[in-house]
NUPABA-104927 format. One line per field, with one value per residue (C-alpha): y, z, x. Coordinates in Angstrom, 3 decimals, decimal comma, m for minus. Example, Ala and Ser with C-alpha at 12.3 -4.5 7.8 and 13.67 -1.06 7.14 Angstrom:
<sites>
Y	(m4,500|m1,060)
Z	(7,800|7,140)
X	(12,300|13,670)
</sites>
This chain:
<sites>
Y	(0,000|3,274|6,351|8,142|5,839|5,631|9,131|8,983|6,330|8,387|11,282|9,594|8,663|11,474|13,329|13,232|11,196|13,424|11,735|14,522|13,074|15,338|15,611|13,212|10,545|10,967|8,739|8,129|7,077|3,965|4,793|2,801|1,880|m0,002|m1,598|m2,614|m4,599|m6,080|m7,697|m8,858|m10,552|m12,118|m13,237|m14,856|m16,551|m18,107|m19,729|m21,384|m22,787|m26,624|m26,471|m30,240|m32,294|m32,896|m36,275|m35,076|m32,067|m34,864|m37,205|m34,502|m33,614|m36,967|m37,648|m33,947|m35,077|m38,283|m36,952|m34,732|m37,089|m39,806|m36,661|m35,800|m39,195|m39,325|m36,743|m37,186|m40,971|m39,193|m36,282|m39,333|m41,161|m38,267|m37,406|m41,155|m40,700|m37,622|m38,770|m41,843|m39,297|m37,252|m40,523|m40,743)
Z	(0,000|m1,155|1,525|m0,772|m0,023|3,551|4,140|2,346|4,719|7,536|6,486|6,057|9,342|10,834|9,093|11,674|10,035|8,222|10,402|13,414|14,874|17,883|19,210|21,871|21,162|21,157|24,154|24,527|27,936|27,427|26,953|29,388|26,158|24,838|28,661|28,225|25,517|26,318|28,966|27,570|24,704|27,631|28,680|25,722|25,788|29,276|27,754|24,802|27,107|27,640|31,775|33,476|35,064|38,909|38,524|36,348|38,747|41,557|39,638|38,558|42,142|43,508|41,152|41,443|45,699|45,382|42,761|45,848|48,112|46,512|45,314|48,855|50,528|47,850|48,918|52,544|52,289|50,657|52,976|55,164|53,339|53,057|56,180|57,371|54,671|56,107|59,871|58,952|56,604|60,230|62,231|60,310)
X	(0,000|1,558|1,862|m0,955|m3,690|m2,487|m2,782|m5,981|m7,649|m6,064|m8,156|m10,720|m11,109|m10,290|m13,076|m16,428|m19,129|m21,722|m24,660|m24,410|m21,152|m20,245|m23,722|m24,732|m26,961|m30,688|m31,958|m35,269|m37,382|m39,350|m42,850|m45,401|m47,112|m43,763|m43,114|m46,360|m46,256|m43,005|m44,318|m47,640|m44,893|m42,984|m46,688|m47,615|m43,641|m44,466|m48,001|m46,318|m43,821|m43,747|m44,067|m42,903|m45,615|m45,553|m44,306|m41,487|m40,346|m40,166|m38,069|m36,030|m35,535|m34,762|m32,547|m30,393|m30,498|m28,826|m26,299|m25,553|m25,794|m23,282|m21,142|m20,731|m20,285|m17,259|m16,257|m16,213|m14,702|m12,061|m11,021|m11,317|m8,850|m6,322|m6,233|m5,916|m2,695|m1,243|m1,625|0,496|3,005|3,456|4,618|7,904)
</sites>
């Protein structure tokens, strides 16, 4: 690339943008009208929604509490077991 059209792209972008660059940008307060009918889309969202059964929300459950409760029993047998190890490391 020759120092002509490098100086050229350096003006270029050095020159402000003809779209009101330099004035702060227009920020408008959300009308109640247009929170309003976000929320009645987020409304219509939640009814298409396939929701879980009862019986599905209690597997689901029983199965997340024994994941936790053989996570932390494998846990605990082995903070057991390490410690049993670095008791017997400390006797010699």
């Amino acid at each position: 690339m020759g120092i002509a059209k490098t100086r050229a792209k350096e003006t270029e972008r050095a020159k402000p943008a003809s779209s009101g660059a330099g004035k702060p940008p227009i920020r408008r307060t959300p009308s109640v009208q247009r929170i309003r009918r976000f929320l009645n889309d987020v409304w219509i969202e939640l009814k298409r929604c396939e929701w879980p059964t009862r019986e599905q929300v209690i597997r689901s459950t029983m199965i997340v509490l024994g994941f936790i409760l053989a996570a932390g029993a494998f846990i605990g047998v082995l903070d057991a077991l390490l410690s049993w190890v670095t008791r017997a490391l400390r006797l010699f």
